[in-house]
Short mmCIF file of the C-alpha atoms (twelve columns), coordinates in Angstrom:
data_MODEL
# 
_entry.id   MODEL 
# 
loop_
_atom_site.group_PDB 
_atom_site.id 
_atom_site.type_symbol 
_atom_site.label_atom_id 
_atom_site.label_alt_id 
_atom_site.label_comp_id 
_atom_site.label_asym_id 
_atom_site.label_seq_id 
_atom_site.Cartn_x 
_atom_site.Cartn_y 
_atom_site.Cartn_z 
_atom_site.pdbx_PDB_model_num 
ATOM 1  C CA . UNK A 1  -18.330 -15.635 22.307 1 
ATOM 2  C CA . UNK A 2  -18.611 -12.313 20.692 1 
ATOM 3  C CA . UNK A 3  -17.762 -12.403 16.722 1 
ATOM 4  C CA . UNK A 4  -14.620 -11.082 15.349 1 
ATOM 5  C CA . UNK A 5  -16.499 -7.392  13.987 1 
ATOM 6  C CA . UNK A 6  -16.360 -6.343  17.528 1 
ATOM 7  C CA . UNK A 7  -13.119 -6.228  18.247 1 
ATOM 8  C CA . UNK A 8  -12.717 -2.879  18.087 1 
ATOM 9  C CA . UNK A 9  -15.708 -2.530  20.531 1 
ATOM 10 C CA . UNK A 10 -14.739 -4.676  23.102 1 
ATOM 11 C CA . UNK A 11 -10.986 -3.397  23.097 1 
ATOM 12 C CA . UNK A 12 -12.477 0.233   23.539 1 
ATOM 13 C CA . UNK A 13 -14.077 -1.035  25.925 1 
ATOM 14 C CA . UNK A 14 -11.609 -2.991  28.107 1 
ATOM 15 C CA . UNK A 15 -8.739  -0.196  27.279 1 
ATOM 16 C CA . UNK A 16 -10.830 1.992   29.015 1 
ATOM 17 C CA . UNK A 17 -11.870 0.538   31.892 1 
ATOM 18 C CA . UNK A 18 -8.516  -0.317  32.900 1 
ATOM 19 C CA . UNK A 19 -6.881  3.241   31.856 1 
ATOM 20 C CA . UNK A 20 -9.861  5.241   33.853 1 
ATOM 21 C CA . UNK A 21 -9.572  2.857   36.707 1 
ATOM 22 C CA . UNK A 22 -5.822  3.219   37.200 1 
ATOM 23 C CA . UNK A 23 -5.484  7.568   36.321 1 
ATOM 24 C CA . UNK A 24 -9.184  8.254   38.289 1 
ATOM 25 C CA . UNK A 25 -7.486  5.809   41.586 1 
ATOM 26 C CA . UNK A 26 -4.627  7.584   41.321 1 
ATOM 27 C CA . UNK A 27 -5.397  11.467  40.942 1 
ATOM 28 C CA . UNK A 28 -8.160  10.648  43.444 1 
ATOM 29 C CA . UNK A 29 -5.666  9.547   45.931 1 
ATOM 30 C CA . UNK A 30 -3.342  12.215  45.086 1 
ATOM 31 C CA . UNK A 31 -5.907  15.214  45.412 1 
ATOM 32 C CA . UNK A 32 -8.174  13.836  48.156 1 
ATOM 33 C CA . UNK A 33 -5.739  11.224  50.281 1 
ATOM 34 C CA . UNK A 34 -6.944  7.402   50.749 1 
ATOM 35 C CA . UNK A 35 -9.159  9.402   53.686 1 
ATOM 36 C CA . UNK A 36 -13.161 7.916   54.404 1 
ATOM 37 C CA . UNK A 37 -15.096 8.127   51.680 1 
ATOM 38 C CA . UNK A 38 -12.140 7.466   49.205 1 
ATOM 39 C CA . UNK A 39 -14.105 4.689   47.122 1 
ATOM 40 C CA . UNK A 40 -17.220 7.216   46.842 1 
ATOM 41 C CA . UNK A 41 -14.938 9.977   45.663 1 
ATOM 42 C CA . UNK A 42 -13.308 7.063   43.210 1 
ATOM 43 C CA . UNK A 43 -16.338 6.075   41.771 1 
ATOM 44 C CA . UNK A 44 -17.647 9.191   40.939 1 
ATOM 45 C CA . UNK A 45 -14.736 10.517  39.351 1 
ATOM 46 C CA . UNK A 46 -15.008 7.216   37.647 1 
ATOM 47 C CA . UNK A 47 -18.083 7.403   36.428 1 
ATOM 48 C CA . UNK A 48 -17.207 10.794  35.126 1 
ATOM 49 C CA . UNK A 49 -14.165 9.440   33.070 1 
ATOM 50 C CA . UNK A 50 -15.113 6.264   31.862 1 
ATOM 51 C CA . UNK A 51 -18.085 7.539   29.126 1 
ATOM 52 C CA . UNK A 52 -15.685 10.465  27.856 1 
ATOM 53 C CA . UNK A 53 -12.264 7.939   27.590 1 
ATOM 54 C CA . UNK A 54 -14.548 4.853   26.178 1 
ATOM 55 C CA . UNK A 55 -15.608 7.749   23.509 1 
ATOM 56 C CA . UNK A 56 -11.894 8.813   22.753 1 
ATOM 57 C CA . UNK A 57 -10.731 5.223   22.105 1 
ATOM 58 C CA . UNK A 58 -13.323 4.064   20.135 1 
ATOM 59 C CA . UNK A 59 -13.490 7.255   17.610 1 
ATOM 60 C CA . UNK A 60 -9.835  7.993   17.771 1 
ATOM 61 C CA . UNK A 61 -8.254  4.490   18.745 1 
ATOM 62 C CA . UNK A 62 -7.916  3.252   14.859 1 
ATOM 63 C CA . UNK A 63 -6.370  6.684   13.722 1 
ATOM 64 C CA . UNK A 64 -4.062  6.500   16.100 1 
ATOM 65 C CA . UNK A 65 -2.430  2.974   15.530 1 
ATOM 66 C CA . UNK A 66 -2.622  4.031   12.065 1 
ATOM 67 C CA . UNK A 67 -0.216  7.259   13.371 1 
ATOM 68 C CA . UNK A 68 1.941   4.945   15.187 1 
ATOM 69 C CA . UNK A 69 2.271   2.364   12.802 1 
ATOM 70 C CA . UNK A 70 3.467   4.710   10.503 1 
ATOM 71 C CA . UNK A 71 6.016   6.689   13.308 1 
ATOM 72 C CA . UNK A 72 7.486   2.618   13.670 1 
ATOM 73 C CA . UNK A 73 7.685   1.645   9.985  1 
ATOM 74 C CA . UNK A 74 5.017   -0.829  10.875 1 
ATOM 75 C CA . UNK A 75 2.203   -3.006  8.432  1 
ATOM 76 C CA . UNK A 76 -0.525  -3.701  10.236 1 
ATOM 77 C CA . UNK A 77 -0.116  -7.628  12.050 1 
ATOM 78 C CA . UNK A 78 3.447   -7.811  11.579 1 
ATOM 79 C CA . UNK A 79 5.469   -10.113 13.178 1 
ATOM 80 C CA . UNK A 80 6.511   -7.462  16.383 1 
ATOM 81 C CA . UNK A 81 9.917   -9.552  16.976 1 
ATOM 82 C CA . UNK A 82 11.926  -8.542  13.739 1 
# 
């Protein structure tokens, strides 16, 4: 188990594996067609797109919630259902 001070790590992370996955699936099969060789093109673009997104959420992914947080009226951990 990893130790709370990576949190932010790991959610870059995970946030952008599953953001490049879904947008680099999608515009793939939008420009190029589920035709052969669909995975191949996938990955690449993948490959591509993860590094770059990964980069974005980790130095921009705090300043951001911050931003929102602030556009909601939010404190940081409050309880979401008042």
């Amino acid at each position: 188990m990893l130790k709370p001070k990576h949190v932010r790590l790991v959610q870059a992370i995970l946030m952008s594996m599953l953001m490049v996955t879904i947008m680099t699936a999608v515009v793939t099969a939008v420009n190029t067609g589920f035709a052969t060789g669909f995975v191949s093109r996938w990955f690449q673009s993948w490959l591509v797109a993860w590094p770059i997104a990964f980069m974005v959420i980790f130095l921009f992914g705090k300043a951001i919630q911050g931003i929102s947080m602030k556009i909601c009226g939010a404190a940081l951990f409050e309880n979401p259902q008042k």
